[in-house]
N, C-alpha and C positions, 0 to 999 in steps of 0.2 A: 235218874241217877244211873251211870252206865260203872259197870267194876274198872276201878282203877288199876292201870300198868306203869311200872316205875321202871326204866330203863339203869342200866348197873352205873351211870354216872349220878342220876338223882337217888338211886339205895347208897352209894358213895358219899354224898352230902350229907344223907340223911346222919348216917353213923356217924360222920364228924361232927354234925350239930348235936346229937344225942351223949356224946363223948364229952363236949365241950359245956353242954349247957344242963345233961342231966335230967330234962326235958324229956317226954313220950312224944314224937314225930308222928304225928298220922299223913301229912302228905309231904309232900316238896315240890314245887310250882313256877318254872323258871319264866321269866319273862323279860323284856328289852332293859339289858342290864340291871334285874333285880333277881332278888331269891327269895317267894314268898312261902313260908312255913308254918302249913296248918300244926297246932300244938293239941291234946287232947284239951279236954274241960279241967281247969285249978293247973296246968302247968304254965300259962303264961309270966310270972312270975318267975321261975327260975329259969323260964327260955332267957329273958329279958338280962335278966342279972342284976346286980347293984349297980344302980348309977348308969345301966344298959351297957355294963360292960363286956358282957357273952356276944350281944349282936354286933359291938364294935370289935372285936376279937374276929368273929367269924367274918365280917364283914374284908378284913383286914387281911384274913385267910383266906377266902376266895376271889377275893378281887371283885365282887359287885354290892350291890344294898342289897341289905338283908331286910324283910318284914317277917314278924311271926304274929299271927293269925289266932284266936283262940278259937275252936272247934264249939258247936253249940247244937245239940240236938232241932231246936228253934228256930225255923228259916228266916224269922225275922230277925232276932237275936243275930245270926251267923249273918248277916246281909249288912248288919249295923256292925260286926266285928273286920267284918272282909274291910270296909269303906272309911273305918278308923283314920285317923282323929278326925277326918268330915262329919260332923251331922246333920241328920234327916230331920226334921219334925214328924215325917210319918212313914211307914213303911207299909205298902197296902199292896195285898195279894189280890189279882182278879185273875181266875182261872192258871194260863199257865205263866200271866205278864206278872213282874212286881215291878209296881211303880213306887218310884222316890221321891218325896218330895223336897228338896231344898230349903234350907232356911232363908238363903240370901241369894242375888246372881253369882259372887264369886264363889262359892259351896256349888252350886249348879255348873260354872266353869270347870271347876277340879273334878265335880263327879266324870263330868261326860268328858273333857280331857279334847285335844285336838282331835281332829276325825273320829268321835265318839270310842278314842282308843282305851281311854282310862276307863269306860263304862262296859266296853266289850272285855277287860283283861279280870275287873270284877263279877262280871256276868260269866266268863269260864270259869272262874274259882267256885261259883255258886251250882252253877250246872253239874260242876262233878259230886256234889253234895243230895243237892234237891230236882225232882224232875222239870224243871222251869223251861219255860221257850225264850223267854226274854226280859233283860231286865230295863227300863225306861224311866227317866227321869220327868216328874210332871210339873 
């Protein structure tokens, strides 16, 4: 886990989603037209809003998709929160690789994503949390 640096356009974010949704921000994580927002542990809920009306609002307000993320002490826990609403059947740490395993192929397509990009944008969000090398779909 390397200390995180948040450039004054993602501390920008951050307060408007904190503003908007009332939510405790712990990161903000831009990626190819999305905004994904780690939340502390018990704020996912009010990140969300009734009916998902906060992420549609912010969503609305910055011009791309929004995800909010719940934060999880738990590398496994956080790796099944990052890859939401896909499920794993298992999530198995060897040394510094976590492998995933897929329930079906199309769960396995979504994990890993065209040129393994949806697996490489989850595997940064995890890296700036846990000391991992890599994360690999089995």
């Amino acid at each position: 886990m390397s200390k995180i640096v948040l450039d004054t356009q993602s501390l920008q974010t951050i307060a408007l989603f904190e503003q908007v949704t009332g939510a405790r921000v712990k990161d903000c994580i831009p990626g190819e037209g999305v905004l994904v927002f780690v939340v502390e542990i018990g704020d996912m809920a009010k990140a969300i809003g009734k009916g998902g009306q906060h992420v549609r609002l912010l969503e609305h307000k910055l011009k791309k998709r929004v995800r909010v993320v719940e934060f999880n002490d738990d590398l496994v826990r956080f790796v099944q929160n990052v890859i939401a609403p896909l499920e794993v059947s298992e999530v198995r740490p060897e040394d510094k690789v976590l492998f995933l395993a897929a329930k079906d192929l199309k769960t396995r397509g979504l994990l890993i994503g065209r040129g393994a990009s949806n697996l490489r944008f989850f595997e940064a969000i995890v890296k700036r949390y846990f000391p991992i090398e890599e994360l690999r779909v089995a």
